[in-house]
C-alpha positions as a Python dict, from the first residue, in 0.01 Angstrom:
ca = {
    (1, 'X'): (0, 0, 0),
    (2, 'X'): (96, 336, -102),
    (3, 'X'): (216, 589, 183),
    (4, 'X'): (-68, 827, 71),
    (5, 'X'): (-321, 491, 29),
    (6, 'X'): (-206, 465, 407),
    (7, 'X'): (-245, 832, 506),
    (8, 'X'): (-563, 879, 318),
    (9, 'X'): (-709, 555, 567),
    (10, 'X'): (-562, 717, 860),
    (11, 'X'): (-753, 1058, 783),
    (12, 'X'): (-1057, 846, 763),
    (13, 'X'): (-987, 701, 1124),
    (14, 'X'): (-947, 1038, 1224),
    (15, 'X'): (-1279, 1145, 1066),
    (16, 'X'): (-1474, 830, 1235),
    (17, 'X'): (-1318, 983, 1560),
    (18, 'X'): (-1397, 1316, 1490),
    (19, 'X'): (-1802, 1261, 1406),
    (20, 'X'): (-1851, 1136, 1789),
    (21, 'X'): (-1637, 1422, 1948),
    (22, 'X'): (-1797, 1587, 2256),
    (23, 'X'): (-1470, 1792, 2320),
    (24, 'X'): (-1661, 2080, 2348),
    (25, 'X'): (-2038, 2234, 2422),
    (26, 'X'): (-2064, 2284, 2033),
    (27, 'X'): (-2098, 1892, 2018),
    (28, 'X'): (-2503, 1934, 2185),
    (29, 'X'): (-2580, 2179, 1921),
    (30, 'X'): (-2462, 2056, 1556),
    (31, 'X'): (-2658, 1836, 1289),
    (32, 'X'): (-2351, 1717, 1176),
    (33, 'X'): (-1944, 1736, 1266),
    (34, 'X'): (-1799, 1878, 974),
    (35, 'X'): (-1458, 1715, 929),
    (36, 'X'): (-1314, 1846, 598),
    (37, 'X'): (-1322, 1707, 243),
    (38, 'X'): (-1091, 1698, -85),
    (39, 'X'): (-748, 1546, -183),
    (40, 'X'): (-570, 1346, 135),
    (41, 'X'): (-225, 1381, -87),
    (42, 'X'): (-279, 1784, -192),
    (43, 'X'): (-14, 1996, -220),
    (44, 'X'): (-288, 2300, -103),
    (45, 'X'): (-474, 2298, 222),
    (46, 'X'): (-746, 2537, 272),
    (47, 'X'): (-850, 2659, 651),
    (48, 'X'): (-1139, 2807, 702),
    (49, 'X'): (-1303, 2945, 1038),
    (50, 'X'): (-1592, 2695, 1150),
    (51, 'X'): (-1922, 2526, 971),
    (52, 'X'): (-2238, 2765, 883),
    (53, 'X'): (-2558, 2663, 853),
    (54, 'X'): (-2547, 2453, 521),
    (55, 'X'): (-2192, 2279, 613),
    (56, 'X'): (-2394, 2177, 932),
    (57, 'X'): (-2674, 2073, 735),
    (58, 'X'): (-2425, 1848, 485),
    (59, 'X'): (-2150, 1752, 631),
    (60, 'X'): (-1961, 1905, 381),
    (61, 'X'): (-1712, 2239, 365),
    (62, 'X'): (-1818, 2526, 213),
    (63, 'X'): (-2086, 2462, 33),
    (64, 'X'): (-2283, 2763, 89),
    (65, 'X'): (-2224, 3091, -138),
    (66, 'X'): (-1885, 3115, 15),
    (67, 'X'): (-1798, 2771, -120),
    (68, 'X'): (-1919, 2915, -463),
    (69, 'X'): (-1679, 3181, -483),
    (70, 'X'): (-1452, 2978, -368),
    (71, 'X'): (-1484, 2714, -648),
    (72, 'X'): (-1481, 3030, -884),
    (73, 'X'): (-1137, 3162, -752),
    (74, 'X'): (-1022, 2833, -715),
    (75, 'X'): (-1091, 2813, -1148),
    (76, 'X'): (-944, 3116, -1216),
    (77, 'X'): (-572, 2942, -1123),
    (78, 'X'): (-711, 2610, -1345),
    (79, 'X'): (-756, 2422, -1033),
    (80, 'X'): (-1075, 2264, -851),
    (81, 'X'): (-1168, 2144, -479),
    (82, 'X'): (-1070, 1823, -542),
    (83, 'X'): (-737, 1910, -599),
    (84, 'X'): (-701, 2043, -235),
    (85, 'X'): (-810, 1968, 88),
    (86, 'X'): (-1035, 2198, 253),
    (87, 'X'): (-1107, 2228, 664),
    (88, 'X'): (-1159, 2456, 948),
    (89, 'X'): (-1073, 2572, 1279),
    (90, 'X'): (-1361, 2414, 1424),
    (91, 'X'): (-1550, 2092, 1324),
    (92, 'X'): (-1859, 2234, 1436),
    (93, 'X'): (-2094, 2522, 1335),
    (94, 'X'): (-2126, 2786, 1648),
    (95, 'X'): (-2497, 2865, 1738),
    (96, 'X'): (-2586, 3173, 1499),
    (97, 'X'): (-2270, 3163, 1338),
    (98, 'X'): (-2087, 3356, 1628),
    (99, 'X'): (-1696, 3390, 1642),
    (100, 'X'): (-1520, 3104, 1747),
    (101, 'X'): (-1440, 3122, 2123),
    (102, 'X'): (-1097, 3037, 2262),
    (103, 'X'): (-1162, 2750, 2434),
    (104, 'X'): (-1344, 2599, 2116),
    (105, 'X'): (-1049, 2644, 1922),
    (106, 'X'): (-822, 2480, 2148),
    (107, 'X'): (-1060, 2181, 2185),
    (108, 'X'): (-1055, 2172, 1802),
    (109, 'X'): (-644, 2275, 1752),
    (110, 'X'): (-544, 1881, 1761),
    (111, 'X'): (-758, 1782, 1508),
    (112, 'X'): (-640, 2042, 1297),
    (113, 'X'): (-286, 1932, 1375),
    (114, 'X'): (-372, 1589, 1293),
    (115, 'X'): (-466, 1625, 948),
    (116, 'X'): (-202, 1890, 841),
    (117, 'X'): (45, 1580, 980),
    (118, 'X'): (-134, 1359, 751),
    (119, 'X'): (-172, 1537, 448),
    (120, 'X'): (140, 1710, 439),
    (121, 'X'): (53, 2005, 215),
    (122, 'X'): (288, 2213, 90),
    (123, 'X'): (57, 2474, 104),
    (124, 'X'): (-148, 2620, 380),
    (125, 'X'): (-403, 2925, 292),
    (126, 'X'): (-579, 3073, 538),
    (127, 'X'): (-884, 3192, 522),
    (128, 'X'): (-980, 3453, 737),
    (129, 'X'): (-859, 3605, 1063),
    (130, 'X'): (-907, 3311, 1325),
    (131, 'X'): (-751, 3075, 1124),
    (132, 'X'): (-446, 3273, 1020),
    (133, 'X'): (-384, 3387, 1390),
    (134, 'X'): (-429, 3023, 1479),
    (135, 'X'): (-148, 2916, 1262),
    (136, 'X'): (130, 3253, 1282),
    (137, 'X'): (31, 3227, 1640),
    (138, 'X'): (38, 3578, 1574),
    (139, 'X'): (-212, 3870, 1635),
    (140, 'X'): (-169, 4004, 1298),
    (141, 'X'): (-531, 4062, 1129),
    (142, 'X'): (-606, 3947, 809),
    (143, 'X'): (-572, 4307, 611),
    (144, 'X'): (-215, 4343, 714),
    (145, 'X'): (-93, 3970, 638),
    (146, 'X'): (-333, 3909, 300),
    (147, 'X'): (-84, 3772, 18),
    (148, 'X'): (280, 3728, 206),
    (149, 'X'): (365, 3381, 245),
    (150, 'X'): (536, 3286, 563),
    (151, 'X'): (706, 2954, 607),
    (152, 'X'): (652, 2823, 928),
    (153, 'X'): (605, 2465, 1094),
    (154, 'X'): (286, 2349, 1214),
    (155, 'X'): (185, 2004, 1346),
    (156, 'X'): (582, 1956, 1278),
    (157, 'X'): (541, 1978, 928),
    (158, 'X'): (697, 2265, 759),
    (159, 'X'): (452, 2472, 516),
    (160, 'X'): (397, 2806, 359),
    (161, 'X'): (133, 2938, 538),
    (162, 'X'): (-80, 3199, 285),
    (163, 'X'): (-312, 3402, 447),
    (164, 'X'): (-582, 3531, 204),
    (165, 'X'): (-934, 3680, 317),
    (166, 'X'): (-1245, 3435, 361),
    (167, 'X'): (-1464, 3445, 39),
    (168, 'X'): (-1740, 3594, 236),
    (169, 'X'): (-1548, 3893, 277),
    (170, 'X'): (-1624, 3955, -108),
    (171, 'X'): (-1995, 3873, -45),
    (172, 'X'): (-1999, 4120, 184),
    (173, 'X'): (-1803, 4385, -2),
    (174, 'X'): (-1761, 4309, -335),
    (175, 'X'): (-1460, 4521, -463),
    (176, 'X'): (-1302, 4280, -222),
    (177, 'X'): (-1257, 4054, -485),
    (178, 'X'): (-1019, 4196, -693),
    (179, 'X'): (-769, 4126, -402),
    (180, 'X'): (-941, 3776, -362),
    (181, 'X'): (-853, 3708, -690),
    (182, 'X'): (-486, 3892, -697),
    (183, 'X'): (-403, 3667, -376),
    (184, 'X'): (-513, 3314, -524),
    (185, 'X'): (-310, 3448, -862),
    (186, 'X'): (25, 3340, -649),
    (187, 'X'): (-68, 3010, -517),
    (188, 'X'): (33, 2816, -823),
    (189, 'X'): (397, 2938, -777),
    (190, 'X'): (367, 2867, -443),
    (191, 'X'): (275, 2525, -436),
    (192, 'X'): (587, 2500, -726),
    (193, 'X'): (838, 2585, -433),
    (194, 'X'): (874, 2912, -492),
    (195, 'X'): (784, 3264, -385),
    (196, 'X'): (605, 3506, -722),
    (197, 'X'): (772, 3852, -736),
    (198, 'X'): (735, 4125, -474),
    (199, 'X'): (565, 3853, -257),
    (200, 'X'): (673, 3738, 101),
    (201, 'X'): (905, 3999, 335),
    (202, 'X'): (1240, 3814, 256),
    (203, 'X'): (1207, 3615, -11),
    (204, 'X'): (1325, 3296, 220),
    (205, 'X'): (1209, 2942, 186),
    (206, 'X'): (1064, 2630, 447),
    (207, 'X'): (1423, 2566, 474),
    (208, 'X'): (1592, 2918, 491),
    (209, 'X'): (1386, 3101, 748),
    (210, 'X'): (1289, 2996, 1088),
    (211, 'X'): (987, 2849, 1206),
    (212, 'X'): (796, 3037, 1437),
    (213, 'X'): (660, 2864, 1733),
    (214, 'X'): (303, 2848, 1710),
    (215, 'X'): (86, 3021, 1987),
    (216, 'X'): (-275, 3032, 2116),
    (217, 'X'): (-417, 3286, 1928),
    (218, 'X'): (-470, 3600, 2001),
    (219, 'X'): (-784, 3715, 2019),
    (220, 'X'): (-692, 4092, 1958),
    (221, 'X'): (-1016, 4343, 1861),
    (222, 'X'): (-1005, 4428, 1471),
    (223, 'X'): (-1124, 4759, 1391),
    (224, 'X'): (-1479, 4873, 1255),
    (225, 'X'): (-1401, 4789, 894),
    (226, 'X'): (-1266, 4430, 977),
    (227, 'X'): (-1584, 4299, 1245),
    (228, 'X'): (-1786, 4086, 1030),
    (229, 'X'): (-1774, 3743, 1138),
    (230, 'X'): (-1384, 3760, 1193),
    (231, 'X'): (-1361, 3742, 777),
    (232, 'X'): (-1165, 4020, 741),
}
């Protein structure tokens, strides 16, 4: 059997695991644990925040208008969701689609951790402010970080970590997509090994720069602009 046959069965383990979870009081309020879908061997790993209402309903990753515009940027760079793997923060949707709370996330981190060690991506993108503080283990928001690469180590496994904003962000302001779409332009170089032009602060790679050790995040407050749902 193939090392990603064997991976691929272990993420399924995982996902049997997951689906029972009462880790946390979001387990007495979901239809459905939301584990995370798409390629177990892909180079590109996707993070969002935490399941809405039709992930919750499905079982399945953004699948709402988010996921839409998410399919549409992922076309734009010739590539589709099942080329990548897509998850979140948290595995289950919280009541009225509130911000993820602190101790949620870090009854959700490990499971996070586990499939980034299993899938190995070369790739992580962020979407989103929780998620992106989550793995800097910084309190950077999302409109400072947008679109520089960082190589850091998470789970042990050294990736680029590419913050981007959530799709929803362009739902709810739609001359956010431009930048949506200017961000995703660089992935495909990035999940080639190497940095586009005039992206990144140093220009270093996973094995020139060091890894940051990765914090709780911060839960900082973003301004007026940036308050809707943590997205931007």
């Amino acid at each position: 059997m193939s090392d990603a046959a064997v991976r691929a069965q272990a993420l399924e383990r995982l996902a049997e695991h997951l689906r029972g979870c009462t880790r946390c009081p979001l387990s007495e309020g979901r239809t459905t644990v939301v584990v995370g879908a798409g390629d177990p061997d892909a180079d590109l790993l996707f993070v969002g925040e935490a399941p809405g209402a039709n992930e919750d309903r499905t079982g399945l990753p953004f699948v709402g208008q988010a996921g839409k515009l998410l399919d549409e940027l992922l076309a734009g760079i010739g590539m589709t969701r099942d080329q990548a793997f897509i998850a979140n923060v948290l595995k289950c949707r919280p009541p009225g689609n509130r911000d993820p709370r602190p101790d949620e996330i870090d009854a959700c981190r490990g499971y996070l951790e586990e499939q980034v060690a299993l899938i190995r991506p070369r790739v992580v993108c962020t979407l989103g402010n929780f998620a992106t503080k989550l793995l800097s283990g910084r309190p950077d928001g999302i409109s400072t970080v947008h679109g520089q690469p960082m190589p850091i180590a998470f789970a042990g496994v050294p990736v680029i970590l590419y913050p981007v904003y959530h799709p929803a962000a362009a739902l709810y302001t739609r001359a956010m997509l431009g930048t949506l779409q200017d961000d995703f332009a660089r992935l495909p170089a990035l999940m080639a090994g190497a940095y586009p032009d005039g992206a990144g602060s140093d220009g270093a790679g996973t094995d020139d720069a060091p890894s940051p050790s990765i914090a709780a995040p911060v839960q900082g407050e973003p301004d007026a602009a940036t308050r809707q749902l943590g997205l931007f």
